[in-house]
Backbone bond lengths (Angstrom), bond angles and torsions (degrees), N, CA, C in turn:
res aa  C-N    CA-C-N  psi(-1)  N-CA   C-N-CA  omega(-1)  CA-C   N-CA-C  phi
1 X - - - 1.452 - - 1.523 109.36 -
2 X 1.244 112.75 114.82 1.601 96.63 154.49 1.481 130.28 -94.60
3 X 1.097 97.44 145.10 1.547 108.41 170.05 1.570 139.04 -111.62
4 X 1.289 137.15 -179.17 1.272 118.35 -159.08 1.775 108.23 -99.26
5 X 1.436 109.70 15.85 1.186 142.38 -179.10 1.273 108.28 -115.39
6 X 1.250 124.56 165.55 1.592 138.38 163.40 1.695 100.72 -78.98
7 X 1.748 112.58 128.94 1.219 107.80 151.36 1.248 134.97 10.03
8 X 1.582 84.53 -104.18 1.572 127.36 170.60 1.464 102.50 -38.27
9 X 1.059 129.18 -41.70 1.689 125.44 -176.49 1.660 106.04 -72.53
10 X 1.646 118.62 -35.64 0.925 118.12 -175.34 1.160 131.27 -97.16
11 X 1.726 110.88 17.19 1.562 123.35 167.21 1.209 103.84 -113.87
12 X 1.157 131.95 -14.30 1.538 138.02 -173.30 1.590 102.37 -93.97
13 X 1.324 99.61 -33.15 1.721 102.30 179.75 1.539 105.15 87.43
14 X 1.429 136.44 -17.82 1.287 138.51 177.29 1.704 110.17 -104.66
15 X 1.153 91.60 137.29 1.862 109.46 166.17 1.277 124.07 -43.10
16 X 1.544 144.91 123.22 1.522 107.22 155.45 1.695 88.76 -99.47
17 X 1.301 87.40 -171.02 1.770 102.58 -166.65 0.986 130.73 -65.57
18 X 1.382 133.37 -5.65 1.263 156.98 156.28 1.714 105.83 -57.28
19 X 1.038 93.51 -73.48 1.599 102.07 -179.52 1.853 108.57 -70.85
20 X 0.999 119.29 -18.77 1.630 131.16 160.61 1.023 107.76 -50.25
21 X 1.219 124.44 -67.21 1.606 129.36 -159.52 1.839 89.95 -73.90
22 X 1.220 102.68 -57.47 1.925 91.35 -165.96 1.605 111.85 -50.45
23 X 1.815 119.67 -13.15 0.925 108.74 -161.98 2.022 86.97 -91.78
24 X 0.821 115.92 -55.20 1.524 134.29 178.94 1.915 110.77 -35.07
25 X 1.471 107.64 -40.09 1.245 121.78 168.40 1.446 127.61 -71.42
26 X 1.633 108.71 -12.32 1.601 129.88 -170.99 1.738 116.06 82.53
27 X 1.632 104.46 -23.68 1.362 94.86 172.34 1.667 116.99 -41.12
28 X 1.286 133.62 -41.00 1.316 131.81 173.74 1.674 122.11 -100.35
29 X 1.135 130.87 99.98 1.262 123.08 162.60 1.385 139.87 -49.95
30 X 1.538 133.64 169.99 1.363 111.52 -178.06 0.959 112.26 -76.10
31 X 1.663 137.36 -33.64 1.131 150.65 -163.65 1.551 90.00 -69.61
32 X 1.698 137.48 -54.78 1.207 125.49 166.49 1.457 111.92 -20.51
33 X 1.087 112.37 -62.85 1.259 128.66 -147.66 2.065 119.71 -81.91
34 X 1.443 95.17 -45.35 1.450 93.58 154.13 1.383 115.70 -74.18
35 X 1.278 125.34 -36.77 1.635 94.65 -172.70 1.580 121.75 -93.92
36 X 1.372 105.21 24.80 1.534 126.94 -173.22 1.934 89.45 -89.80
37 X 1.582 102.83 -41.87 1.454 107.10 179.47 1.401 126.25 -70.62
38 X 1.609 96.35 -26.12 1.909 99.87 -169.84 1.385 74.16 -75.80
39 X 1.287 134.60 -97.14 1.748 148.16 -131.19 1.727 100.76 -51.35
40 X 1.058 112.01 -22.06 1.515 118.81 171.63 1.458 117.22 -50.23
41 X 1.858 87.49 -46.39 1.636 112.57 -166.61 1.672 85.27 -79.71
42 X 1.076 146.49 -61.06 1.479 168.70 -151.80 1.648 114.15 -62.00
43 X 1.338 105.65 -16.61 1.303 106.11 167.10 1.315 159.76 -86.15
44 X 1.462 90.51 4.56 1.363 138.49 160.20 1.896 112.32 -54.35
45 X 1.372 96.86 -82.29 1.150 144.54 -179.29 1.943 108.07 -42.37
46 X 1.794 80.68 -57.09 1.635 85.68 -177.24 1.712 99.76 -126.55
47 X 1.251 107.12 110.51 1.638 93.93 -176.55 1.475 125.74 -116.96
48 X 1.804 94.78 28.58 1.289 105.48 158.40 1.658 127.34 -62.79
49 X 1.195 91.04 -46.87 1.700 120.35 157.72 1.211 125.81 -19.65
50 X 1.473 117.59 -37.78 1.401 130.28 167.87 1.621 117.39 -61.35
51 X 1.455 103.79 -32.84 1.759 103.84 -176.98 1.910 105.44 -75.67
52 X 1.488 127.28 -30.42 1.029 145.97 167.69 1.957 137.55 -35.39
53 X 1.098 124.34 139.77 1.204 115.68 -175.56 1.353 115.88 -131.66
54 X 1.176 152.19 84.72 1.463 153.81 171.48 1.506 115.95 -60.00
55 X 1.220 115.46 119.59 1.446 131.44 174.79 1.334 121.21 -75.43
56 X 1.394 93.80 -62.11 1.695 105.52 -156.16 1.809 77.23 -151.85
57 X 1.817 107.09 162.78 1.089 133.56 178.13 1.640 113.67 -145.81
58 X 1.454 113.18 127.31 1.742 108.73 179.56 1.289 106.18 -119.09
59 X 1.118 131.64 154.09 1.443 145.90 162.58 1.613 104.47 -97.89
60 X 1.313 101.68 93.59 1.490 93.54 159.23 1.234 135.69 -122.46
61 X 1.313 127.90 103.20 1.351 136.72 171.01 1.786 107.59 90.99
62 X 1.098 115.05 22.10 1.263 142.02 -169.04 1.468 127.49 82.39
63 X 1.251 106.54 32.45 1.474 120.96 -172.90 1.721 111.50 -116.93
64 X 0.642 112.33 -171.25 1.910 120.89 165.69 1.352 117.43 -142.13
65 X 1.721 91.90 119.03 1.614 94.39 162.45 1.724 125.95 -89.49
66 X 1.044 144.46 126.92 1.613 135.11 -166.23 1.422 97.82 -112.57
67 X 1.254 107.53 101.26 1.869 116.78 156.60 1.086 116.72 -66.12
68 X 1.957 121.96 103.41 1.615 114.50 -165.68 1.478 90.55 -101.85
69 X 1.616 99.37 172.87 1.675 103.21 170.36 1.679 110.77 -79.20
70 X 1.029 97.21 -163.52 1.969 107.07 -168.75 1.588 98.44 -65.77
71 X 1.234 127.01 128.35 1.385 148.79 -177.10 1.430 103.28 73.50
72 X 1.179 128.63 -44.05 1.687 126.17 -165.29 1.263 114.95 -6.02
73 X 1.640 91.79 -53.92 1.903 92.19 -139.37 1.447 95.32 -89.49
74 X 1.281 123.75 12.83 1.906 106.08 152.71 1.271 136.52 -97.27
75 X 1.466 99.03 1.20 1.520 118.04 144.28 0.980 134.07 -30.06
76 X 1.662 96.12 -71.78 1.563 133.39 169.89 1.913 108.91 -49.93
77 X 1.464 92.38 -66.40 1.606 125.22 -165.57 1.960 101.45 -54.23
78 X 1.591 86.60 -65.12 2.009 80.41 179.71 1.597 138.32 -91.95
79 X 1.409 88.40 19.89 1.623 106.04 -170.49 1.636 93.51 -99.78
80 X 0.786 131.21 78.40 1.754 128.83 -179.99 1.669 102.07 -35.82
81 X 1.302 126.21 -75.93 1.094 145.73 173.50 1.737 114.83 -10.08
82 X 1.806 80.84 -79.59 1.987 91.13 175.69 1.598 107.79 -38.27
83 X 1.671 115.35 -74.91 1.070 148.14 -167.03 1.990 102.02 -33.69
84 X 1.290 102.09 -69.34 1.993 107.14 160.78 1.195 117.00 -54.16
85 X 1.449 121.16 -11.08 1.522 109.46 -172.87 1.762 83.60 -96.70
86 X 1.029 124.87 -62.66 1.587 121.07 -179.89 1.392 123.41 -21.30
87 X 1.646 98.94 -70.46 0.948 102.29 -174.73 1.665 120.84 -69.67
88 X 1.117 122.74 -4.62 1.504 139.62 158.98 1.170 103.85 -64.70
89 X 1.340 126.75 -65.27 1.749 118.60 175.74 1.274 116.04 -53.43
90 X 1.591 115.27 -40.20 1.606 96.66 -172.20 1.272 122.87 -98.17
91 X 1.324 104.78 10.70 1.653 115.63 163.24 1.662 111.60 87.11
92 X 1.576 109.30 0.41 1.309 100.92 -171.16 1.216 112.94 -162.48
93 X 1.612 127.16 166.11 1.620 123.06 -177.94 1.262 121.88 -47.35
94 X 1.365 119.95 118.90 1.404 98.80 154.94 1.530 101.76 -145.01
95 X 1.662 77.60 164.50 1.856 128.74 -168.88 1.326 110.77 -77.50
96 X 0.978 153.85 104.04 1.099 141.89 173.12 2.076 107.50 -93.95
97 X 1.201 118.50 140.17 1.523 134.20 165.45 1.342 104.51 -133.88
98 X 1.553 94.38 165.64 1.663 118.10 170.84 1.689 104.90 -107.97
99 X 1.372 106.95 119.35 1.198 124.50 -173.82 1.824 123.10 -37.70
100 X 1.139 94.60 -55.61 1.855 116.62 -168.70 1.150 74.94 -120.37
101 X 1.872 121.70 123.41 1.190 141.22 145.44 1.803 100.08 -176.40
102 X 1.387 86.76 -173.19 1.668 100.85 177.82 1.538 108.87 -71.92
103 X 1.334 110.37 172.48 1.344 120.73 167.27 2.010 103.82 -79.57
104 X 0.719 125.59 -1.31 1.586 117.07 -164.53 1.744 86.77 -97.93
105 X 1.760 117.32 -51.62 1.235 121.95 174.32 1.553 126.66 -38.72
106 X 1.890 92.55 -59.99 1.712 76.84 175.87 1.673 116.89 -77.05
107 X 1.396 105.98 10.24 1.727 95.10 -168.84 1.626 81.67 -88.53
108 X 1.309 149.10 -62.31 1.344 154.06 176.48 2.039 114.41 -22.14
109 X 1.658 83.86 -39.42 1.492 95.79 -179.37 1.524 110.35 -94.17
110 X 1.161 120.56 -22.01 1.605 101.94 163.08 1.453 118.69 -73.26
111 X 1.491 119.30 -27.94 1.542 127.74 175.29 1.065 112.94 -68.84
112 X 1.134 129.65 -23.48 1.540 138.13 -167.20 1.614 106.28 -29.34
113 X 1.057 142.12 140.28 1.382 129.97 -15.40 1.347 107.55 -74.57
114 X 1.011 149.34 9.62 1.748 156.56 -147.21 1.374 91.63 -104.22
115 X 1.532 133.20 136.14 1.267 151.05 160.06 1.304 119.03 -69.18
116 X 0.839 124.48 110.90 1.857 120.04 167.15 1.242 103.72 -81.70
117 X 1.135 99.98 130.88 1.649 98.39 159.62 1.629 125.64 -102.49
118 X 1.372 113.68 -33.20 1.204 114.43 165.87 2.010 123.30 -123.04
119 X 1.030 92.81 152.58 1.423 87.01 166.89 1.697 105.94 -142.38
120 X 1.780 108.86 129.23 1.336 118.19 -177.20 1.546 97.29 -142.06
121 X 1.725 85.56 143.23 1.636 108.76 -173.86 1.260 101.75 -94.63
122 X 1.349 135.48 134.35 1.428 132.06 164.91 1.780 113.49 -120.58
123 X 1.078 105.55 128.39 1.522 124.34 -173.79 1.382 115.96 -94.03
124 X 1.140 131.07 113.24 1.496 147.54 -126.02 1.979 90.99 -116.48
125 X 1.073 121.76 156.08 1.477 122.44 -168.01 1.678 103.49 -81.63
126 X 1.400 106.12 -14.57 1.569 105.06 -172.93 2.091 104.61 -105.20
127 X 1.411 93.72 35.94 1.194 107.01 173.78 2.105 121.17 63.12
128 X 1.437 91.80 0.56 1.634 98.42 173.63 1.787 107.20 -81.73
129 X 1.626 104.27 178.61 1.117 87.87 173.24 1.808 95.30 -151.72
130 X 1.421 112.71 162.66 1.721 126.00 -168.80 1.373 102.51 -131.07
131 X 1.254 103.89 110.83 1.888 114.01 159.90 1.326 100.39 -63.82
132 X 1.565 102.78 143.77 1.454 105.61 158.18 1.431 93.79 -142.15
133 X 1.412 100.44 145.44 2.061 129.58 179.27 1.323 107.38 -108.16
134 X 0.856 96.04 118.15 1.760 108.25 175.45 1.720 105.88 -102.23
135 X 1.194 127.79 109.38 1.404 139.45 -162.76 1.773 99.47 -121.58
136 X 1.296 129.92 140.41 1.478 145.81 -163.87 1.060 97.93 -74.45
137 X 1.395 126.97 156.65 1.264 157.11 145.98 2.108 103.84 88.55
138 X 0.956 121.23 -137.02 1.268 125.85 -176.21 1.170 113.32 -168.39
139 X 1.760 99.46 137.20 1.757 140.90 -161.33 1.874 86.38 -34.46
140 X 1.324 102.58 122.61 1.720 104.12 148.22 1.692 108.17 -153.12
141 X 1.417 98.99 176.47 1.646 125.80 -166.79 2.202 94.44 -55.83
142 X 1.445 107.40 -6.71 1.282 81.25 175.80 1.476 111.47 -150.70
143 X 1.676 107.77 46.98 1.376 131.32 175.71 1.821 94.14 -61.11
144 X 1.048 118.44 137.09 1.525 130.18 165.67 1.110 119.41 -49.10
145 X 1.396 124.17 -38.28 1.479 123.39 -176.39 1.607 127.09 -126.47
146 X 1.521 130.36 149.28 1.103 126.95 -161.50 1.810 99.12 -98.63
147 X 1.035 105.30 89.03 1.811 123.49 -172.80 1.852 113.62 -29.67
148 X 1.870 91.29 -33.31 1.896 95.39 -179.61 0.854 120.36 -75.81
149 X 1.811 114.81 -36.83 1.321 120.94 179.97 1.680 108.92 -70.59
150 X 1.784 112.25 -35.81 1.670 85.85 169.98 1.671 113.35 -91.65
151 X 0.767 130.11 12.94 1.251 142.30 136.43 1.705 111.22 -28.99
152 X 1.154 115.30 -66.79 1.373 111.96 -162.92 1.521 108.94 -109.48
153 X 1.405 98.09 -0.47 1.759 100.48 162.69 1.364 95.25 -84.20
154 X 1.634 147.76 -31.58 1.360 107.45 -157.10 1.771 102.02 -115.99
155 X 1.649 102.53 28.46 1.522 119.36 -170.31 1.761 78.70 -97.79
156 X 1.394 129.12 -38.91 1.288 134.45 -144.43 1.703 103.34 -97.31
157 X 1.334 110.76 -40.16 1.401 119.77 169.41 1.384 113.04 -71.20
158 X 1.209 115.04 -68.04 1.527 111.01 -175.11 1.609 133.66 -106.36
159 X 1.434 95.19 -0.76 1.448 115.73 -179.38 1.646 122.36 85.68
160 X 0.795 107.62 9.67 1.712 124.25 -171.36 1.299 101.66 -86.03
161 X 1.269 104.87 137.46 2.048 139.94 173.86 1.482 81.93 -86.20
162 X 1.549 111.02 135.37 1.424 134.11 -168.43 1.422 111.55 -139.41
163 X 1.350 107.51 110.03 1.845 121.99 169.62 1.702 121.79 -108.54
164 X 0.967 115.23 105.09 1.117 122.89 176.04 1.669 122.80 -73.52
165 X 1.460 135.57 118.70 1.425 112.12 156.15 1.750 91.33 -149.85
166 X 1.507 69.21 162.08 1.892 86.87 177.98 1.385 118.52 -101.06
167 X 1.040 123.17 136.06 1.551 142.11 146.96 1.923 104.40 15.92
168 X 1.017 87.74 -72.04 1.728 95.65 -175.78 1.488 102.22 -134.13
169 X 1.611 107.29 140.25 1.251 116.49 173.55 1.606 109.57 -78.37
């Protein structure tokens, strides 16, 4: 597995200076940095993990977003199994994306399993601008996903104003 840490930093649980300074500079966050240590510890346990690459890591709103490298995160994403065992170890939601891709990709990959069907940019008179996802069928008590929380995962990843509506009201 790589991580956005050194190995060696992430079985020892301590920095060397290399990875010091990137952390000190902001290139690395803490959240980088602890969960560079759990999955370190985690690879035992889950050793799918080993084929995998972690970029970047967000804390959002008490959840986790995981920036994987190119293919990774359907490892993660279509392995039901791995994916519940993770998120069992790390005690909390997580998001999985593909690092280097489009914005339509990671919006597809936070919905996951949910289909988008469209995606339209709308340009606001004060020069901002609002994605909106148009996703099939219509809002009920047992839609798969909680729309705010990815709401502010993909405000946090990519910076994007997020509108949701469905197909049919």
């Amino acid at each position: 597995m790589r991580l956005p840490i050194c190995l060696f930093d992430a079985k020892t649980g301590i920095l060397c200076p290399k990875c010091e300074g990137k952390f000190k500079s902001g290139h690395l966050t803490k959240t980088d940095v602890d969960l560079s240590i759990k999955l370190s510890g985690l690879q035992v346990k889950i050793p799918e993990l080993d084929k995998t690459t972690l970029l970047h890591a967000l804390e959002v709103d008490g959840d986790l977003a995981l920036v994987m490298g190119k293919g990774d995160h359907d490892i993660l994403r279509k392995n039901h199994r791995v994916f519940r065992n993770l998120e069992k170890e790390v005690g909390r939601k997580i998001w999985v994306v593909e690092g280097e891709t489009s914005d339509r990709q990671v919006l597809e990959d936070i919905f996951f399993p949910i289909k988008i069907l469209m995606v339209n940019v709308v340009w606001l008179p004060d020069g901002s601008k609002l994605t909106k996802v148009i996703v099939p069928g219509r809002k009920t008590k047992r839609f798969p996903l909680d729309l705010e929380r990815a709401k502010s995962v993909v405000k946090a990843i990519r910076g994007i104003d997020l509108i949701v509506e469905f197909e049919r009201s």
